[in-house]
N, C-alpha and C positions, 0 to 999 in steps of 0.2 A: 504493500500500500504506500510508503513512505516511497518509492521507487517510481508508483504511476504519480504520485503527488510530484515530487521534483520533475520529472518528465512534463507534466501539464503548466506548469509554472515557466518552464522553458521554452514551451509551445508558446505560451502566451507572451511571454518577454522578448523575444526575438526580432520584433519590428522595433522600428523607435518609436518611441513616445510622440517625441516633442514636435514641431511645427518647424519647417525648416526656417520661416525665418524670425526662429528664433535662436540659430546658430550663431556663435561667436558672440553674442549680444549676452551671454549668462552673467558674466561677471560686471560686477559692480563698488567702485571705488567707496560709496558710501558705506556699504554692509560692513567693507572691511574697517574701514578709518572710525566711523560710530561704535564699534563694538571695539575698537582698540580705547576710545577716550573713554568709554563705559568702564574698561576694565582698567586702565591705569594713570588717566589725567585727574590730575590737582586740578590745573586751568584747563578749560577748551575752549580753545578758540579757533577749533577748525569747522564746523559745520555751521552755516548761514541762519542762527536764529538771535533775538536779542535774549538777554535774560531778564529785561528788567519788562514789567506789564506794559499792557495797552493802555491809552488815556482814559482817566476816568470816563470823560462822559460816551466813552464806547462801552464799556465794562458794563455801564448803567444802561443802556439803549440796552444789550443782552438782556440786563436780568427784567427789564419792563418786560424786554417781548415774551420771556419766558415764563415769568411769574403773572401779568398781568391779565387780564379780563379778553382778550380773543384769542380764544384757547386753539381755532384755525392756524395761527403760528406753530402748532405743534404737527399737522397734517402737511401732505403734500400743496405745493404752490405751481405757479407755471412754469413747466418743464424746462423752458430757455432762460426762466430769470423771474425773481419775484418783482411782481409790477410796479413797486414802490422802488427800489434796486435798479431796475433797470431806467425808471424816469427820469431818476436822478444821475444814472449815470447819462445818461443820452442829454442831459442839460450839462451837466457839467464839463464832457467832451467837447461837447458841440459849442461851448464858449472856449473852450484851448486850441479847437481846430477851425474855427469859425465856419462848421457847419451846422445845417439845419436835423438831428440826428432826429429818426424815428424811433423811441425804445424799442418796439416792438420787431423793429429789422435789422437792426446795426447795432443792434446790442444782444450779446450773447453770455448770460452767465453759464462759468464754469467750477469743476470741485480744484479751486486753485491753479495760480499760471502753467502749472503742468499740465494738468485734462488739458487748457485750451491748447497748448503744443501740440501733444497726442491729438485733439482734434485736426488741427491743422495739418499735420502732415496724414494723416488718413484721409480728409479729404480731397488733400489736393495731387497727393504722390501718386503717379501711377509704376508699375513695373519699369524699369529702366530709364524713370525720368533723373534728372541730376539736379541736386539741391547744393547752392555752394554755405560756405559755414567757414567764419571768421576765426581764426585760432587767435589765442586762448579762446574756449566757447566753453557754456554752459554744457554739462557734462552729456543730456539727456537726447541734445539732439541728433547724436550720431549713431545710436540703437533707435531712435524714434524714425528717422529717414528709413533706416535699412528694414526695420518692421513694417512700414509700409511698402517695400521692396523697391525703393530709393537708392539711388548711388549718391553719396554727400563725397562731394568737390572742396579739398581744403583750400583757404588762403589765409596766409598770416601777414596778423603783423607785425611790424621789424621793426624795434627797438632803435631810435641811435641816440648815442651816446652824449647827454648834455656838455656843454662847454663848462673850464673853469671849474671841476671840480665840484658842482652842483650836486644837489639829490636829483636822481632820475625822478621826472613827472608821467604819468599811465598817458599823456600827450604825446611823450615822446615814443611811443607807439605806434605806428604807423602804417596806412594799406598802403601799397603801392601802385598808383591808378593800374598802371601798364599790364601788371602781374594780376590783379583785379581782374580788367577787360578781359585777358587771357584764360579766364578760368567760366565765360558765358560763352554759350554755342546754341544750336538749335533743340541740344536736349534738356535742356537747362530750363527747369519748371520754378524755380523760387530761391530767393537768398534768405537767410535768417542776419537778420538784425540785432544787437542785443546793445541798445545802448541807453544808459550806463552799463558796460560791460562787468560781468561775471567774469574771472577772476579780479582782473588788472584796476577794473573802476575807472575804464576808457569814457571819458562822454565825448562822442564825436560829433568834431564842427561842422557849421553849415556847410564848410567848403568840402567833407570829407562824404556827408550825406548826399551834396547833390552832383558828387561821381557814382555813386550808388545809385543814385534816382535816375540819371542819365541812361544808366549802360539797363536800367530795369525795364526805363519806357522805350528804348533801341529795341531789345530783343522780347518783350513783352514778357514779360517773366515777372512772378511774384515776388511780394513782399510781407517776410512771418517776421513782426518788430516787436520784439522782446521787450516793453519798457518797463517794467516790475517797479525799478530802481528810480520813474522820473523826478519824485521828489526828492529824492537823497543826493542834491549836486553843492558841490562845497565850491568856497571862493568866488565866489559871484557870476558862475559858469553859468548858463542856459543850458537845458536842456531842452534839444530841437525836434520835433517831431515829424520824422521824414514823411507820415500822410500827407503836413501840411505842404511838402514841394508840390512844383508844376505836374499832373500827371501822376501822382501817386495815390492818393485820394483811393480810386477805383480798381488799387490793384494791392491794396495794403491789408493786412490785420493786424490792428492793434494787440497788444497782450497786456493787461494789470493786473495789480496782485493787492487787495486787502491785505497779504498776512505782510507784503513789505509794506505797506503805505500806514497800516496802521498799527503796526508790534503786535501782529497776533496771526504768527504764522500756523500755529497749529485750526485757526478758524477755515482753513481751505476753502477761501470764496476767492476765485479770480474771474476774470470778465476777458471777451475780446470784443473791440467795436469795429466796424468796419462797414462796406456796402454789403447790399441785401443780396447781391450775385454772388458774393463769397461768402457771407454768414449761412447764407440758406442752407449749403454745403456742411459747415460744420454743423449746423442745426440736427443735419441725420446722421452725422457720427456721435451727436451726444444724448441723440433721442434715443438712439440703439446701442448705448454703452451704459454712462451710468445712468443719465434718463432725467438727472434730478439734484438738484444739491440743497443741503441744512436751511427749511426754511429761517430759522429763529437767527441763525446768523447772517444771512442773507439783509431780517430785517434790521439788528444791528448794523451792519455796514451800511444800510440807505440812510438810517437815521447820521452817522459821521460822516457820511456826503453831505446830506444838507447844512449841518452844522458849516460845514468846510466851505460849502458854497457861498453862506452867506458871510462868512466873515475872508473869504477869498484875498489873499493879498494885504492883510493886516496884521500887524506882530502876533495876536493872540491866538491865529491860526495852527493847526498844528502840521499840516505841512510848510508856513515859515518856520515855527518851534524844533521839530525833530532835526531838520539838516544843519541846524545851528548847535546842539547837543553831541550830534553824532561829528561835525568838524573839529568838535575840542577833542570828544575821545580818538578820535585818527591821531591830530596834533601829539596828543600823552605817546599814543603807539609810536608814533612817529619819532617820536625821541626819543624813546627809551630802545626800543631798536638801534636807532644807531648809535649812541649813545656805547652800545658794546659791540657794533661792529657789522652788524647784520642791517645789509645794507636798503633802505626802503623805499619802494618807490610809488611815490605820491600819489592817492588816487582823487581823483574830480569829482566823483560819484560813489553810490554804493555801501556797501556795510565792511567793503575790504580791502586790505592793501598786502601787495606783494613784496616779499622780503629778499633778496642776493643773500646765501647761504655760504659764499664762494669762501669766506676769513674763518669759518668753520668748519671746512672737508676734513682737516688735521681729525676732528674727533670721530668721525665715522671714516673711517679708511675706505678709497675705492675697492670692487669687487671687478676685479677685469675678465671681461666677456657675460658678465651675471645679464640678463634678460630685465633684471626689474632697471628703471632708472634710479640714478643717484639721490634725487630728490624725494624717492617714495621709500627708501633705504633710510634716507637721513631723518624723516619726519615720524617713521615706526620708532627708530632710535631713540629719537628725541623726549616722544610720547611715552617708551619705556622707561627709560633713566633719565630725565627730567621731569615729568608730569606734565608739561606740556604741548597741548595738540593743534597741530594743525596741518593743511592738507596741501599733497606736493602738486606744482604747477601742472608737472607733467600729466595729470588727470586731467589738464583741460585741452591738451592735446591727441590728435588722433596716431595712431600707434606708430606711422614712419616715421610722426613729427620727435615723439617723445622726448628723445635723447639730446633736441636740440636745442630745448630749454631743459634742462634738468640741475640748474644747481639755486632753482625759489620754490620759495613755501608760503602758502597763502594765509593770513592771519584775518579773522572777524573781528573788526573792533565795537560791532554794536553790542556791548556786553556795562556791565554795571561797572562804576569806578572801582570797586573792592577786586574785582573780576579781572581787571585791565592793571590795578595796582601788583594782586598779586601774579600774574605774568611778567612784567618787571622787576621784581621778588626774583625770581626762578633765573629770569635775564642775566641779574645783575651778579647771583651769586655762581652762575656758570662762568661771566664773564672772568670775578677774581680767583676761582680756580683754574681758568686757562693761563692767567698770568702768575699764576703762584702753583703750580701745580706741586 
């Protein structure tokens, strides 16, 4: 019996399981990097969340909807966006793009800026289209193309080197038109956008957006525009909204994200606005996925739109309030980084900045010929015999690229002062054991 039992188990296991495309795409830099700072970081400051709460009067709009007298906030809402949610967001878009938005077609809520990416490239990817994707990129979308059976076209960009001894700015970062151009052809279905930029905290200029816009409305090709990030721009940057170029309007998706606009990422409500010839699309990959997202938080987030609307552009607001908080904690990082050597380069935007690890290889000795990069070697290191985490650049590169940034580590500075102090702690007393070893 035990002999026909193994026998039928065999029978049955023999095919593969899994879906091919979901080949090559199994592994994942978070599983590992989260479960290492779960098990051995003091500080973390490698995974993108704040620690410190949302603003009161979001907290309080929650527990209204939840506690209070329309007990329908507890039931299903409309499938593409609660209609208070989406009003507001179609008013409040539609005054930063100066268009006229309909809620009900240009606005699509999603369970967080992720669903709308997954939406995005399911509905627009077909088999052997080519998606290009800006190195450093957000980690998600180079399994997210290839799942919908996508080919993603890399371009990076290239770093040069500030004058006079400067701290590197994420400005000096840069596409390169020429190399850009060269990477759109007749297969070529959509660029992904991401700016403020995931890692680096690139916000790119007009001048840099409308080489993008150009070469989009040349070859007719989409536009999936990341902007998670638009309120966290330091230094008196603008952040530009490539919709608003000539011709982009009608070939763009916007992307936002409540859990960055308002310090509550775990609420996973994000949204995408756009025209009705491309929302319609994602409409049916999220009717026939998840279908639906948390009414009750949905009407929390409508109620901090409106708030935000109406005091739009006034100190008390809290998107003027957050990016001015979040600039001094960069500042602290920024100093105390180099401060011991670790060298950092200034972001525009974002919750993050990227570190030069290069005055510290001494304590992680290279591994020659090893497969993994130096920077995802140096950051496990770090996270085990220091307590602190954070996550290596080469995770925002795709796998040729890997090895050709591999000596930065990406740090989160939207964390609490105590959070950010004792990181500098850890810094400071590495620093006078390298010098007194």
């Amino acid at each position: 019996q035990t002999h026909f039992l193994s026998l039928s188990l065999q029978a049955k296991m023999s095919r593969p399981v899994q879906a091919r495309r979901l080949e090559g795409i199994d592994k994942n830099i978070w599983v590992e990097f989260v479960k290492l700072a779960a098990t051995y970081s003091t500080v973390n400051l490698g995974q993108g969340f704040p620690d410190f709460p949302p603003p009161d009067f979001l907290k309080e709009a929650f527990v209204r909807a939840l506690s209070g007298e329309n007990h329908m906030l507890h039931q299903y809402t409309r499938a593409f966006g609660h209609p208070p949610l989406v009003k507001i967001l179609a008013q409040f878009f539609g005054k930063l793009l100066g268009q006229d938005l309909d809620p009900m077609t240009n606005v699509m809520v999603t369970v967080g800026a992720y669903q709308a990416l997954f939406c995005c490239f399911q509905a627009f990817v077909d088999d052997g289209d080519e998606v290009i994707i800006i190195e450093p990129f957000f980690d998600c979308y180079e399994p997210m193309v290839k799942m919908a059976g996508g080919m993603p076209v890399f371009v990076p960009l290239r770093p040069k080197a500030p004058k006079d001894g400067k701290l590197m700015s994420s400005a000096d970062w840069q596409l390169d038109p020429a190399e850009l151009a060269s990477k759109f052809s007749e297969r070529t279905k959509a660029i992904v956008l991401n700016s403020p930029n995931n890692p680096l905290g690139k916000v790119f200029s007009r001048g840099e957006l409308e080489v993008i816009a150009d070469l989009c409305v040349k070859h007719d090709v989409l536009c999936i525009s990341d902007e998670v990030y638009e309120w966290l721009v330091y230094d008196g940057k603008e952040h530009i909204r490539i919709a608003s170029l000539q011709g982009m309007w009608d070939r763009t998706v916007i992307i936002g994200s409540a859990g960055k606009t308002f310090s509550a990422t775990g609420w996973k409500v994000g949204w995408t606005v756009g025209p009705n010839r491309l929302l319609q699309h994602l409409c049916t990959v999220h009717q026939n996925s998840v279908y639906h997202c948390a009414t009750v938080a949905q009407e929390a987030v409508a109620q901090g739109f409106q708030r935000e609307l109406k005091l739009y552009g006034k100190p008390e607001s809290y998107f003027v309030q957050l990016p001015k908080e979040l600039q001094q904690k960069r500042d602290w990082l920024i100093q105390s980084l180099d401060a011991v050597g670790m060298k950092p380069i200034i972001p525009e935007g974002t919750y993050f900045l990227v570190a030069d690890i290069s005055e510290f290889k001494s304590d992680v000795p290279d591994v020659p010929d090893s497969d993994e990069p130096y920077d995802s070697r140096f950051a496990k290191w770090m996270v085990k015999n220091k307590g602190l985490a954070a996550i290596p650049l080469s995770a925002f590169y795709c796998g040729a690229h890997k090895n050709n940034y591999n000596h930065f580590i990406r740090f989160c500075f939207a964390k609490e002062e105590a959070t950010l102090k004792a990181a500098n702690d850890i810094l400071q007393k590495w620093k006078r054991e390298k010098t007194n070893p």
